[in-house]
N, C-alpha and C positions, 0 to 999 in steps of 0.2 A: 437218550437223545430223541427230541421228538421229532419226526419228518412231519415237513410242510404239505398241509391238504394240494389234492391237483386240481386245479385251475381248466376251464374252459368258459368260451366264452366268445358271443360275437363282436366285429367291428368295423364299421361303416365306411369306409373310404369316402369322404364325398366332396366337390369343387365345383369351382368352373372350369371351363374345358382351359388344356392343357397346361395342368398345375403339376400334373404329374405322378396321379393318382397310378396307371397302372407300370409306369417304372415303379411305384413305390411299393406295389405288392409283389412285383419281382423279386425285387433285391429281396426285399423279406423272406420270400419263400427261396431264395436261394436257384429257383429257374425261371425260366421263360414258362407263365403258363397266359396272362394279359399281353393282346395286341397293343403295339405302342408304334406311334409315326406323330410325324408335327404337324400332321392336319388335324385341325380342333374335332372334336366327338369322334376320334376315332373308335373310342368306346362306346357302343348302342346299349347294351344288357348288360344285366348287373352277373360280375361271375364272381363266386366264391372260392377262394384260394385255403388250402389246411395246410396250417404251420405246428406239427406238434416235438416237442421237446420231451424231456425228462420231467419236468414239475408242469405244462400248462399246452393247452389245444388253441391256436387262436384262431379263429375262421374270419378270415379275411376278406372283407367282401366290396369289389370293385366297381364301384357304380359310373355310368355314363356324367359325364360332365353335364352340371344343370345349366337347361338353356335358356336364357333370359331376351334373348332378341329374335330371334326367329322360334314362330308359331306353326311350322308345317305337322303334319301329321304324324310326321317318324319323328318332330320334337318334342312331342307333346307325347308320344305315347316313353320317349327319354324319360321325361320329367317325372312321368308317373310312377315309372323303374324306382327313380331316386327316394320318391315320397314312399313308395310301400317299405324298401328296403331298411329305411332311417326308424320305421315304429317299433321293428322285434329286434331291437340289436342292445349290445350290453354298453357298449363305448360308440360316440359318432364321433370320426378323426377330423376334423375339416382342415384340406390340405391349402396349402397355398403358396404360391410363391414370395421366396424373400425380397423383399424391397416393394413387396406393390401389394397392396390392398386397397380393396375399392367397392363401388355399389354389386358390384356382381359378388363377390363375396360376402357382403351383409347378404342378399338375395339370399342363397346356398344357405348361410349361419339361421335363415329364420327358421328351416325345414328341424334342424336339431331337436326333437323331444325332450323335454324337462327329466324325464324318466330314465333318460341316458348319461352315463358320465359323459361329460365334452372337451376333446381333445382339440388344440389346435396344432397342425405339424405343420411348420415351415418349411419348406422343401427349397432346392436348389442355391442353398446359404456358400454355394463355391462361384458362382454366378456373381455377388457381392462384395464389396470392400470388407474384410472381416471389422474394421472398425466403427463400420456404420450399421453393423447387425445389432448390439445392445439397446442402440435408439428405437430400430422398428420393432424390435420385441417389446421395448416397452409401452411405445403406441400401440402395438395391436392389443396390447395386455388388456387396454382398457375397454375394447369393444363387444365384448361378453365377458361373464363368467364363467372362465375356461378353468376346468379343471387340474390340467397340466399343458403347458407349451414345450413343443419339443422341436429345436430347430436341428435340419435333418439335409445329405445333399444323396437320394436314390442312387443317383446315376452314377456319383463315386462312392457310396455304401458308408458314408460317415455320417455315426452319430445312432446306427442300427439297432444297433446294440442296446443302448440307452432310451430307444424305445420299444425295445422289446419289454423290458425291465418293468420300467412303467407303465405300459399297456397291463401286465401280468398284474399288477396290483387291485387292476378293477374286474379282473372277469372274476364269478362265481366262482366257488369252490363246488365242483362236481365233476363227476367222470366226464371222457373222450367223446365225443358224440361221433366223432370217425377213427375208423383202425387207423394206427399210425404209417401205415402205409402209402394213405390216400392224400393226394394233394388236389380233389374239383372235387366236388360236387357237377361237373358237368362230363358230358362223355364225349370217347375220340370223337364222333361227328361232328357235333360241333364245335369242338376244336379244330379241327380238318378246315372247317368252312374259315373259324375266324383267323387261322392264319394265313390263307388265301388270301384274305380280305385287306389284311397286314400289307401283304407284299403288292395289291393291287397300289396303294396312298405312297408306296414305298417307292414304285419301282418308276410311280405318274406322276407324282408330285399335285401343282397345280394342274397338271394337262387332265388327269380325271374327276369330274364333280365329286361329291361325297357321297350321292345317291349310289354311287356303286353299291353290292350286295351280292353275295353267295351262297347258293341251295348244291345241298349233297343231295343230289340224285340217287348213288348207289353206295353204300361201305359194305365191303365184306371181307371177313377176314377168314386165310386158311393156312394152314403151317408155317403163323410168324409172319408172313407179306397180305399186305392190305391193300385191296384193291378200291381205289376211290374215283367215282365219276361227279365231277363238279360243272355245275352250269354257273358263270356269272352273268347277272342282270344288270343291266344299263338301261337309261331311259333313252334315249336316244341312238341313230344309224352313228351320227360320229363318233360318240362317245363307245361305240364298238369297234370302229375303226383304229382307233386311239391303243385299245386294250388289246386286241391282235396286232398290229404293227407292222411292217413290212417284209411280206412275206412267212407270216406268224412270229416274225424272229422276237416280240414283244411279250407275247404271251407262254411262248415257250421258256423266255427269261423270268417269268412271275413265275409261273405256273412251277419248275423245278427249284429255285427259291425255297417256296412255298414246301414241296417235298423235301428237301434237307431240312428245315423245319421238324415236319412230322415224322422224320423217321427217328430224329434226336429226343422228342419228347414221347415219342409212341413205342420205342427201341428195337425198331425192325424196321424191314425193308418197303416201301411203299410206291407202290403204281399208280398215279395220277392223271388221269385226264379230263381235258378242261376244254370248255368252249362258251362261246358269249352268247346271250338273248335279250333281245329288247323288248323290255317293259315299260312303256310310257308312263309319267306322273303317278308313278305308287309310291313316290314319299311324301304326297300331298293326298293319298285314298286311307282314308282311315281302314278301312274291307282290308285293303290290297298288305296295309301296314300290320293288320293282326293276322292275316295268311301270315307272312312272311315270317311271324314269331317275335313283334315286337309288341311290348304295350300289355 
C-alpha cells in the first residue's frame, strides 16, 4: 500500500473588509486565534494561523481587509500587509460574501499572483436563500479563473471540511515547516494586545473610532501566571473618556473580557492591567504608524 507524500503549504486569506476572513481561520483552526467584531478592518496585520493534520501543514494566513476607499496612513500601510503577503503563498483564497460581489472585490481579485493557485470561497451561504446560491456561483464563476470555488458558511462551520480537502490538493508535497504543536507564528504579546483590541470594537460599538490601538508595556511570566501591563491609545480626550467609563466601570468590563480570553488560549492564569493615553493623529503619521508596528 503506498501512503500518500505530506503536504504543506501556504494560503492567503484575502477580501474586502468584513467578508469574514478571520471567523474563517477560526473555524478552520478549530480556536480563537483572529480578532473578529463587525467593525470593518478590525483586522490591521496579516497573522498566520497552523493547521496540521495527519497527511498535510496548512498555514493560514489572515490578512487585513483591503482598503479601497480610505487612503490614511494605517490604510495604506493595511494594503501593503495584503500586497506582500499574496507574493510567497502557495493558494490565494479570495473570500467573499454569498450574494454580493462587486468593484471592491474585483479590486482584492487584481492583487492574486499568476504563480498561485486561485481560490474563491464564498463564505456566509446561511445568510442566503439556499435556492439562489447556484445562480451566484455561477456569475461569479465567470469573473476569473478560479481554480476551485468553494462555497462555505465560518460562522456555522459548514462545508469545512470540503475545503480542507481541496485546499490540500494544491500545497506542495514537503515536510511540516512547524512542530504540530504550534498554532501562530506570532507570540503571546501580541496576542495579549490583539485581544484587547477585540473587546475594545466589541464592548464600543460605534461609540469608539477605529483608531483605537494597543501597546503591551510589560509581559512577564512566572510559575504559569502572566503578568500583562497594557496601555490603550486614543486620539482624542473623549474618545478616552468613552473607553474608561463611569467610574472605570467600562474599562474594567473590556479589560477582564479581554483576560478570560487570554487565559483560555494562553492556559493559565493572567493579571492584566490596563489604562488609556492619548495619541493624537497617528493613523494619519506614517512615523507614528510604523512605531506602532504596522506597515
Amino acid at each position: 500500500m503506498v501512503t500518500a507524500a505530506f503536504r504543506c503549504g501556504t494560503v492567503a486569506l484575502i477580501g474586502r473588509p468584513n467578508v469574514g476572513k478571520s471567523t474563517l481561520q477560526n473555524a478552520l483552526l478549530g480556536q480563537k486565534l483572529s480578532i473578529t467584531s463587525r467593525k470593518p478592518q478590525t483586522t490591521r496585520s496579516s497573522l498566520r494561523g497552523v493547521l496540521t493534520t495527519a497527511t498535510a501543514q496548512f498555514i493560514l494566513v489572515d490578512t487585513p481587509g483591503f482598503q479601497t476607499r480610505h487612503r490614511g496612513a494605517l490604510n495604506r500601510a493595511m494594503n501593503r500587509s495584503v500586497r506582500s503577503e499574496v507574493d510567497a503563498v502557495d493558494v490565494v483564497a479570495l473570500v467573499i460574501e454569498a450574494g454580493r460581489f462587486g468593484a471592491e472585490d474585483r479590486a482584492v481579485l487584481k492583487l492574486a499572483p499568476s504563480a498561485a493557485a486561485l481560490f474563491l470561497v464564498v463564505n456566509k451561504i446561511d445568510a442566503v436563500e439556499s435556492a439562489r446560491l447556484p445562480a451566484f456561483l455561477q456569475k461569479v464563476a465567470g469573473e476569473a479563473e478560479f481554480d476551485e470555488i468553494v462555497p462555505v458558511s465560518a460562522r456555522r462551520r459548514k462545508r469545512l471540511d470540503e475545503l480542507l480537502r481541496t485546499l490540500e490538493r494544491y500545497l506542495p508535497e514537503q515536510p511540516a515547516v512547524y512542530s504540530a504543536d504550534e498554532i501562530t507564528d506570532r507570540n503571546e504579546r501580541y496576542l495579549a494586545a490583539e485581544f484587547l483590541r477585540e473587546k475594545l470594537f466589541r464592548h464600543l460599538g460605534e461609540e469608539l473610532p477605529y483608531s483605537a490601538h494597543v501597546e503591551i508595556e510589560k509581559f512577564e511570566e512566572e510559575r504559569g501566571m502572566r503578568r500583562i501591563h497594557a496601555a490603550i491609545i486614543v486620539e482624542k480626550e473623549g474618545h478616552k473618556a468613552i473607553v474608561i467609563g463611569a467610574g472605570g466601570a467600562k474599562l474594567k468590563e473590556i479589560a477582564t473580557a479581554a483576560r478570560l480570553d487570554m487565559e483560555k488560549l494562553f492556559g493559565g492564569k493572567v493579571y492584566l492591567e490596563t489604562w488609556v493615553r492619548v495619541r493624537g493623529g497617528w493613523t494619519d503619521d506614517e512615523a507614528a504608524v510604523k512605531r506602532m508596528g504596522y506597515g
